[in-house]
C-alpha positions as CSV (number, residue, x, y, z in Angstrom):
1,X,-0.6,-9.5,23.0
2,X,-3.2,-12.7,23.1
3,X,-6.0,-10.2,22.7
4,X,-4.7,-8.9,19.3
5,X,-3.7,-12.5,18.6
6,X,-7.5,-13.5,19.1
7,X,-8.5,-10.9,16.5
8,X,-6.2,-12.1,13.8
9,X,-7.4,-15.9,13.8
10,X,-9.7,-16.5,10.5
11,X,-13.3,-16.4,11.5
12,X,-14.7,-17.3,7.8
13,X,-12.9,-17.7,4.1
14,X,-14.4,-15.9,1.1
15,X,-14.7,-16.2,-2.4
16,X,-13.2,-13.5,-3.0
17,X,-9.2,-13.3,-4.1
18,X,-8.5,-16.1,-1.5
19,X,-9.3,-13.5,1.3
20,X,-10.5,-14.7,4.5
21,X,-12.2,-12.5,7.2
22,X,-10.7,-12.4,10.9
23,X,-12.6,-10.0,13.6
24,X,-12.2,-6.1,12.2
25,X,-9.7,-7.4,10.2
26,X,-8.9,-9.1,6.3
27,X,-6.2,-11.7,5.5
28,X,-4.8,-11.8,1.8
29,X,-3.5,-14.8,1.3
30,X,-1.1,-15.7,-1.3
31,X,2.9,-15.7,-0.7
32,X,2.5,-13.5,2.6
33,X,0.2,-13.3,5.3
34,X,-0.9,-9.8,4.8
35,X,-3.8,-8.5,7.4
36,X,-5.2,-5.7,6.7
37,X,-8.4,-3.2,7.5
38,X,-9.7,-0.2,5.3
39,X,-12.4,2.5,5.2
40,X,-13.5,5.7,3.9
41,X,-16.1,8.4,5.2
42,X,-16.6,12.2,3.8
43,X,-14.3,12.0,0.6
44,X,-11.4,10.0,1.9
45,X,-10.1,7.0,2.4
46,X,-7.7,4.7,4.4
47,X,-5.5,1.6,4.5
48,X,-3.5,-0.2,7.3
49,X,-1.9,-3.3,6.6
50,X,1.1,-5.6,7.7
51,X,3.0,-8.8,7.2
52,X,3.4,-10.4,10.5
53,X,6.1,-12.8,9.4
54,X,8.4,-9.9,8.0
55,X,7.3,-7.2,10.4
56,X,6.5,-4.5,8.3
57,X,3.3,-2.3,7.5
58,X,2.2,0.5,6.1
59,X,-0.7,3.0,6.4
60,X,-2.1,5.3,3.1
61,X,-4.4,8.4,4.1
62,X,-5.9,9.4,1.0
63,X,-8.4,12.5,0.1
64,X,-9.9,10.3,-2.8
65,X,-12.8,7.4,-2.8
66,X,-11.8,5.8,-5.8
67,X,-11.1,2.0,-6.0
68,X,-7.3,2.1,-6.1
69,X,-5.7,2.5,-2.7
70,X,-6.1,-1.4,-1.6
71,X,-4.5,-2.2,-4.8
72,X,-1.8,0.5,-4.5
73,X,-1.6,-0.1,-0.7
74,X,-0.9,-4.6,-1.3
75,X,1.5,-3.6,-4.3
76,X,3.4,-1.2,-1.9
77,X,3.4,-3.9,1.0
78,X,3.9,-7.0,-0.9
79,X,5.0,-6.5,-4.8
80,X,5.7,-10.1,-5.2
81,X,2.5,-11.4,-4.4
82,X,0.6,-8.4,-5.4
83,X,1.2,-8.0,-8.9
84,X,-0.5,-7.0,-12.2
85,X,-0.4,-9.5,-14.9
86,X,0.3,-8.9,-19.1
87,X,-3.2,-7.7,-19.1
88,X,-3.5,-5.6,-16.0
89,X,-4.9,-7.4,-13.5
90,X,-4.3,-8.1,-10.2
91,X,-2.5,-11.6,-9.0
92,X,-3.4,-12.8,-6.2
């Protein structure tokens, strides 16, 4: 709808891996549009994320608070764009 089209405009870019912040939401941008939104609380985490241009998502329910489900969550949504490098880490 407009209304969910409203929240995805970018409100402010970042300095962070070419993300920029839209209302409740995060754009990683690179070779797709990927908007996502995560969060944890009591021991677990979440991700929901999708590529408006290809319609597809994806959303990972996880019982753990470590660092790895964004990571694991892009690579599962986007493994082109999200991809580890010779030395391990991330491109973006």
């Amino acid at each position: 709808t407009d209304l969910i089209q409203q929240c995805h405009q970018p409100q402010c870019a970042t300095d962070l891996c070419g993300c920029e912040i839209r209302l409740g939401w995060v754009s990683h941008v690179g070779n797709a549009d990927v908007i996502c939104h995560d969060g944890g609380t009591g021991g677990f985490t979440s991700f929901l994320g999708f590529n408006p241009k290809t319609r597809q998502g994806i959303v990972v329910l996880s019982n753990s608070t470590e660092d790895w489900l964004d990571e694991f969550s892009l690579r599962l949504l986007d493994p082109m764009t999200h991809r580890k490098d010779s030395e391990g880490k991330l491109n973006e």
